[in-house]
C-alpha positions as CSV (number, residue, x, y, z in Angstrom):
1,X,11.2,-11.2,-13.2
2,X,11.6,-10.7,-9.7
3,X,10.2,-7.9,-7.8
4,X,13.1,-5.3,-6.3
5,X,10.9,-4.1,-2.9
6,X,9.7,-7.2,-0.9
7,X,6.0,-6.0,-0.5
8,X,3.2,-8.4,0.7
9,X,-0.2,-7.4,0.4
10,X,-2.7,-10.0,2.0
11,X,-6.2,-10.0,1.8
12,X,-9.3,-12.6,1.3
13,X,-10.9,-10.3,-1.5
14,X,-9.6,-10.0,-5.2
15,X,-8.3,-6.5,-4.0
16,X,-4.5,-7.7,-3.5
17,X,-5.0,-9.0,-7.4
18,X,-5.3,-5.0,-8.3
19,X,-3.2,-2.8,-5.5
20,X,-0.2,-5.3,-6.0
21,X,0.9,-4.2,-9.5
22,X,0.9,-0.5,-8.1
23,X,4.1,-1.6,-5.8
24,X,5.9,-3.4,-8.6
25,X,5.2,-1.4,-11.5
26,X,7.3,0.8,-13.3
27,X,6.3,2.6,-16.0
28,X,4.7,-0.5,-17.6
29,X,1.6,0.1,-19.6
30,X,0.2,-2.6,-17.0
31,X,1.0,-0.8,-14.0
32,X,-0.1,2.9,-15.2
33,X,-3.3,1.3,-16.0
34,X,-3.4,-0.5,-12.7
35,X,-3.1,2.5,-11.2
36,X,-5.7,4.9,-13.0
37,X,-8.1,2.2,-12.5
38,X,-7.8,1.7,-8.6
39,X,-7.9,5.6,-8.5
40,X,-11.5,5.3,-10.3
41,X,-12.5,2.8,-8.6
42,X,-11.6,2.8,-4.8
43,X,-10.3,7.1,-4.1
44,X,-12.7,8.5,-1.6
45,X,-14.4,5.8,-1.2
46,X,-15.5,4.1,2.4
47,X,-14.4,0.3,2.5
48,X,-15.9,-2.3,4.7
49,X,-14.0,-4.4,7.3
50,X,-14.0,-7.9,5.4
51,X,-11.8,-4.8,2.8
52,X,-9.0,-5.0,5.2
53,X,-5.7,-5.6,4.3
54,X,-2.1,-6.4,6.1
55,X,0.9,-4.6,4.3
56,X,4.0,-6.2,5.4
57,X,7.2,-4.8,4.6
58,X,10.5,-6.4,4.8
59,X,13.1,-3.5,5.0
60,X,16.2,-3.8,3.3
61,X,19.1,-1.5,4.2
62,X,20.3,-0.9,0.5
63,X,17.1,-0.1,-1.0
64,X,16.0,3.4,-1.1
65,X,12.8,3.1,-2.6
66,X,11.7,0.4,0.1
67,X,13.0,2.3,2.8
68,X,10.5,5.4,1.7
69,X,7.7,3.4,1.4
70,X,8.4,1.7,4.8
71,X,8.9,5.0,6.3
72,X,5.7,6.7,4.3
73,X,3.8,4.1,6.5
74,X,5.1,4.2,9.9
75,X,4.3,8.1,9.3
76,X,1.1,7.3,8.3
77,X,0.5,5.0,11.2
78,X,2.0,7.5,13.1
79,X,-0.5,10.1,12.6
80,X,-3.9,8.6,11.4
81,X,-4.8,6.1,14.8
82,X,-8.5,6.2,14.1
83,X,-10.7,3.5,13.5
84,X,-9.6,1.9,10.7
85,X,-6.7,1.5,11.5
86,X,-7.3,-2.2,13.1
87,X,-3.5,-3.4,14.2
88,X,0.5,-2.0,13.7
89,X,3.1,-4.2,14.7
90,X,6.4,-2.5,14.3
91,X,8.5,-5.9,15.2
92,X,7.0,-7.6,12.2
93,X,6.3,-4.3,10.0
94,X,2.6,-5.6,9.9
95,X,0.4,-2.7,9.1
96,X,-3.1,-3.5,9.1
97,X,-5.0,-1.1,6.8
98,X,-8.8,-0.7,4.9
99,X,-8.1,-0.2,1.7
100,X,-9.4,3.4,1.6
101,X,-6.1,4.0,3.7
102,X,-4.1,2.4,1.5
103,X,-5.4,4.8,-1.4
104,X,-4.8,7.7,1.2
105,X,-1.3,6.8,1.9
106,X,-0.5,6.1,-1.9
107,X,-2.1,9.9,-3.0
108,X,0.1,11.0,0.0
109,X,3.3,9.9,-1.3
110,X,3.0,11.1,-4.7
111,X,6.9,11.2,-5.3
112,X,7.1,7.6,-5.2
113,X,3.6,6.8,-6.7
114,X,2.6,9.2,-9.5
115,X,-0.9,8.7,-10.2
C-alpha cells in the first residue's frame, strides 16, 4: 500500500529504517511501537554528524496532513538556526537535520504525531 504523504528520509545509517514508519503510520501496532521505541531510544539525546539526515518533502496542494508537516518544518527551520542545523533549501524543500531535531520537531507537533 502506498504511502498518502510523499516523505523521504535519507540517511547512510539504519536510522531512516526506524524514523520512516513514524511518517506513514497510522494507528498500526507497527507504527505505535515504532514510535515508543525511537522516543526511548533517541529523545534528549545528542547525535553525531555522520546522524544527519535530509527530510525532503514534496507538497501537495490537496493534502492537509502534508501541508502541516511541511509547514511544522519551515517553522522549525525558521526558528532553530543553530548548529545543527547543517543546510535548508526551500526551492527543493531539503531540510537537513540531526536526528535529535527531528525528535524535537516530532514532540513539537504533537497534533499530528501522538507519542
Amino acid at each position: 500500500m502506498e504511502p498518502d504523504c510523499k516523505i523521504s528520509i535519507i540517511t547512510s545509517t539504519h536510522i531512516a529504517n526506524t524514523i520512516l514508519p513514524i511518517f506513514y503510520a497510522k494507528d498500526d501496532k507497527r507504527g505505535i511501537s515504532a514510535k515508543r521505541i525511537l522516543k526511548e531510544k533517541y529523545s534528549g539525546k545528542e547525535t553525531s554528524v555522520n546522524q544527519l539526515v535530509a527530510v525532503a518533502i514534496t507538497i501537495e496542494p490537496d493534502n492537509d496532513l502534508l501541508a502541516s508537516i511541511a509547514e511544522c518544518l519551515h517553522q522549525w527551520a525558521a526558528t532553530h538556526q543553530d548548529h545543527t542545523m547543517r543546510a535548508l533549501d526551500f526551492k527543493t524543500n531539503i531540510i537537513y537535520l540531526s536526528t535529535a531535531d527531528i525528535f524535537r520537531l516530532l514532540l513539537m507537533s504533537r497534533k499530528i504525531f501522538l507519542f
